[in-house]
LUMVEXVEX-156007 format. One record per atom (N, C-alpha, C, O, CB): residue in one letter; x, y, z negated. Coordinates in steps of 0.05 Angstrom, whole numbers, padded with zeros to 5 digits, always signed. Glycine has a CB too. Layout:
AXYZ
...
//
This chain:
X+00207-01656+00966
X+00187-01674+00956
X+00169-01683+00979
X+00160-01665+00994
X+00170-01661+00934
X+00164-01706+00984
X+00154-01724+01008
X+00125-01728+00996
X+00122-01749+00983
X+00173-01756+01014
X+00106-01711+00997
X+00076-01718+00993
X+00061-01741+01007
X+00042-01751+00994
X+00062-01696+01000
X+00065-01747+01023
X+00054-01760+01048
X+00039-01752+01073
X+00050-01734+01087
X+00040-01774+01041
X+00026-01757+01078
X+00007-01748+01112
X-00011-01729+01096
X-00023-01734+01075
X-00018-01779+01134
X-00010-01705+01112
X-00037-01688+01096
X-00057-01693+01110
X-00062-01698+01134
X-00037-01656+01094
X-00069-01690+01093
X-00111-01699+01093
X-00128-01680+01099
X-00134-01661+01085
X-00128-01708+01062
X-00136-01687+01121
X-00161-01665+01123
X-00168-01652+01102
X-00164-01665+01082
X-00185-01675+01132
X-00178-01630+01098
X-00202-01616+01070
X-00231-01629+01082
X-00237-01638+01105
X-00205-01567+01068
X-00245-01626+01059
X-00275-01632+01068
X-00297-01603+01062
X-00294-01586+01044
X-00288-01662+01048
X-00316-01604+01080
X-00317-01591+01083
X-00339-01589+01055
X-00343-01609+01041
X-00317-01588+01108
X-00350-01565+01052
X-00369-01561+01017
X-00395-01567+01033
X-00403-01560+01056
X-00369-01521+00995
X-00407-01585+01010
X-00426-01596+01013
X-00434-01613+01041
X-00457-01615+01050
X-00441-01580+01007
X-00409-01624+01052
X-00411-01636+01077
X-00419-01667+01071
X-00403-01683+01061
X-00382-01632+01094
X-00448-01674+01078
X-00452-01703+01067
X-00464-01712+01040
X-00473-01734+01036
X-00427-01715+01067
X-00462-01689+01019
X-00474-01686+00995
X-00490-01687+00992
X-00499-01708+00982
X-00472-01672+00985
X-00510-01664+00999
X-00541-01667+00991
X-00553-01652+01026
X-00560-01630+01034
X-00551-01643+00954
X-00551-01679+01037
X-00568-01680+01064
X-00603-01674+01061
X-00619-01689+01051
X-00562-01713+01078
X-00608-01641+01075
X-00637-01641+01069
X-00655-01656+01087
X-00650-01662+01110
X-00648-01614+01068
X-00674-01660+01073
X-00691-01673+01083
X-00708-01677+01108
X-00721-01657+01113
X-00699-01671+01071
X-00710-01696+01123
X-00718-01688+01157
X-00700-01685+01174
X-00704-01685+01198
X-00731-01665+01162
X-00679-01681+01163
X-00664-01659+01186
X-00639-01682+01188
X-00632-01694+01167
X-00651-01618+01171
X-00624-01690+01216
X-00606-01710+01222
X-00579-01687+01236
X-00577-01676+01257
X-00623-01734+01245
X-00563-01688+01217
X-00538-01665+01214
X-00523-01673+01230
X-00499-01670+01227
X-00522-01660+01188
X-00534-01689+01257
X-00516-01692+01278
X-00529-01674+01298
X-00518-01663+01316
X-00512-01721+01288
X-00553-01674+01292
X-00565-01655+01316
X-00556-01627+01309
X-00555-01620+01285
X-00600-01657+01319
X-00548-01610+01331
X-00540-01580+01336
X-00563-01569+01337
X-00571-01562+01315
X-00524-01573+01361
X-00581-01564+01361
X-00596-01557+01368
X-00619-01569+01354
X-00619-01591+01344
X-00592-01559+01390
X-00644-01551+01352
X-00678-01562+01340
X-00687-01577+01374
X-00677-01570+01395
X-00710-01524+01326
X-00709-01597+01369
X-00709-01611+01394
X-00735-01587+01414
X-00743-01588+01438
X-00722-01652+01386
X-00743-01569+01391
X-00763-01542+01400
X-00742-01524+01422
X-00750-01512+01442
X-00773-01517+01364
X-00720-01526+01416
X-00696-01504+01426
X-00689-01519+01456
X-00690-01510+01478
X-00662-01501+01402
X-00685-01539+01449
X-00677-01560+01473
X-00701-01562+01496
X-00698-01555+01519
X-00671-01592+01459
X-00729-01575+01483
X-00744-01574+01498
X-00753-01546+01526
X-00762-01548+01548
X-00761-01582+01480
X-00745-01521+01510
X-00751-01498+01525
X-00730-01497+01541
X-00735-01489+01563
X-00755-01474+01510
X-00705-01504+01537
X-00683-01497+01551
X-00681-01508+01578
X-00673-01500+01599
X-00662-01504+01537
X-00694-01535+01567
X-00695-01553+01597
X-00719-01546+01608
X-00718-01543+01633
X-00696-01588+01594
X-00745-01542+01596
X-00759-01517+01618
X-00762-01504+01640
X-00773-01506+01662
X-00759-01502+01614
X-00741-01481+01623
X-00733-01457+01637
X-00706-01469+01653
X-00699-01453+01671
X-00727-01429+01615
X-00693-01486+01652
X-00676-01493+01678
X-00685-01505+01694
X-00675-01504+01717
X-00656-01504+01676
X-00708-01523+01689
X-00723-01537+01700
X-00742-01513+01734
X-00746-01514+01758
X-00743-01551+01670
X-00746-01500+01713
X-00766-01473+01732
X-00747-01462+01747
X-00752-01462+01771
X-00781-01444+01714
X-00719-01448+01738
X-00706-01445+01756
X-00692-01442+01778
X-00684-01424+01793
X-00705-01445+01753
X-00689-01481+01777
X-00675-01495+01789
X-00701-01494+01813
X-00694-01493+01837
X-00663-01521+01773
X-00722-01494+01807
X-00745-01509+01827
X-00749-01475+01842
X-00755-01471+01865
X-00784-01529+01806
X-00744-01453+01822
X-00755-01423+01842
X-00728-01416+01858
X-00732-01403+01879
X-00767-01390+01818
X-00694-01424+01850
X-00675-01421+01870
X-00679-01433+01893
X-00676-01421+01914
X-00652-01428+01863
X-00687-01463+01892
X-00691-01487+01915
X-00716-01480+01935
X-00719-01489+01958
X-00697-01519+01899
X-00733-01462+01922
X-00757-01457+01940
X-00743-01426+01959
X-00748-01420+01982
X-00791-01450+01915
X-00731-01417+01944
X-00720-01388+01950
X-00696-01403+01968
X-00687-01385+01983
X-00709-01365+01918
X-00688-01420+01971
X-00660-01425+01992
X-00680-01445+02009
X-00675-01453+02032
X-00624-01443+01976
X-00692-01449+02002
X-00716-01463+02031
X-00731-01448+02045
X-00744-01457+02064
X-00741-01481+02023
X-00731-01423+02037
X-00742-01401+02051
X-00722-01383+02059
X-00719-01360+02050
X-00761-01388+02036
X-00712-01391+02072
X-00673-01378+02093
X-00667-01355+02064
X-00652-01336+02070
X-00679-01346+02145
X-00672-01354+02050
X-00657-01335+02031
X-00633-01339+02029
X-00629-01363+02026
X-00664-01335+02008
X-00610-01324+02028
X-00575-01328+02035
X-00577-01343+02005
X-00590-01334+01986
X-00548-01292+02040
X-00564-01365+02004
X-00548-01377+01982
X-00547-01358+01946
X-00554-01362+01922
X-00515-01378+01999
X-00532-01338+01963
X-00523-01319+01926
X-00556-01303+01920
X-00559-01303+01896
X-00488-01281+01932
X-00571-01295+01930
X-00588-01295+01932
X-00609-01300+01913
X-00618-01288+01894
X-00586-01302+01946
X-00615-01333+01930
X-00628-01352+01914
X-00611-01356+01888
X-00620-01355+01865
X-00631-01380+01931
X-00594-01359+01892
X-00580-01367+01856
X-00587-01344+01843
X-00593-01348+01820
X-00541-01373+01851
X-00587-01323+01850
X-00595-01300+01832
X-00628-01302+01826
X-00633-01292+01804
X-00587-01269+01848
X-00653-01312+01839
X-00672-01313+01834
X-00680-01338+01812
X-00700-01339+01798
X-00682-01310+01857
X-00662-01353+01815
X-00665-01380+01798
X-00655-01369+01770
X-00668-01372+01749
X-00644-01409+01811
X-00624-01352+01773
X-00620-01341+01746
X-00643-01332+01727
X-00653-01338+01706
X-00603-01319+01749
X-00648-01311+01751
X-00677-01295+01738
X-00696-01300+01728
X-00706-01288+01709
X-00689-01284+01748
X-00711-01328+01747
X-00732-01350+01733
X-00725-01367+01705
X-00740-01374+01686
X-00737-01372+01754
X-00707-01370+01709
X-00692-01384+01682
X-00699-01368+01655
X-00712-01375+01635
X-00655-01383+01686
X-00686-01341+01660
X-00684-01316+01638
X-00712-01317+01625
X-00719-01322+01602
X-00678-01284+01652
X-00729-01307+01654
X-00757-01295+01639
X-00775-01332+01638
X-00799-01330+01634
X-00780-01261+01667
X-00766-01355+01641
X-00782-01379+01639
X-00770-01383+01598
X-00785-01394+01582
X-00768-01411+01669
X-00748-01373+01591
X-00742-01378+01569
X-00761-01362+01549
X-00775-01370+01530
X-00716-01375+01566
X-00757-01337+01558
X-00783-01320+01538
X-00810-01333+01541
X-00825-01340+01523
X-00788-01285+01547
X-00813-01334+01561
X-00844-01347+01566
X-00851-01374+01553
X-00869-01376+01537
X-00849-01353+01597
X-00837-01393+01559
X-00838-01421+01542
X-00837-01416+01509
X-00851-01426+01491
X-00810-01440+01550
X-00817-01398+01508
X-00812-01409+01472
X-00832-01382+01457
X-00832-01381+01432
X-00765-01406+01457
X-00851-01357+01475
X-00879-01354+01465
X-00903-01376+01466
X-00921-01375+01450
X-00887-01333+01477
X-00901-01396+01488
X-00933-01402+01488
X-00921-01438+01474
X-00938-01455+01469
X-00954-01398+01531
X-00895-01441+01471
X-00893-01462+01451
X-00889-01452+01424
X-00871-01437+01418
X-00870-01480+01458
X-00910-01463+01404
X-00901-01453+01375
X-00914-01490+01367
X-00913-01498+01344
X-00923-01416+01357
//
């Protein structure tokens, strides 16, 4: 028996009852995003200060990691 092309399933309640406010393309809250770019933001600027100050390369990338880490806790306490 020749059914034809199978069809995606959909997914439950995909498109149904869209709550309110909320745009179900976005992944991320723009609260989550904003901190993220932050704390890479801080990072990026405490590795670059740390490899401008002869710090070996792996180093600095490890201090930028680190700024990153503790810039994420810090941002997403003093943002509410």
């Amino acid at each position: 028996m020749d059914q034809g092309p199978l069809q995606p399933r959909e997914r439950p309640n995909e498109g149904s009852f869209p709550m309110p406010g909320r745009n179900p393309k976005i992944r991320l809250p723009i609260r989550t995003m904003f901190i993220l770019l932050l704390a890479l933001l801080a990072g990026a600027v405490a590795g670059t200060l740390a490899w401008a100050a002869k710090t070996p390369v792996p180093q600095a990338a490890l201090v930028g990691l680190g700024v990153t880490a503790l810039a994420i806790s810090y941002f997403d306490k003093i943002i509410e």
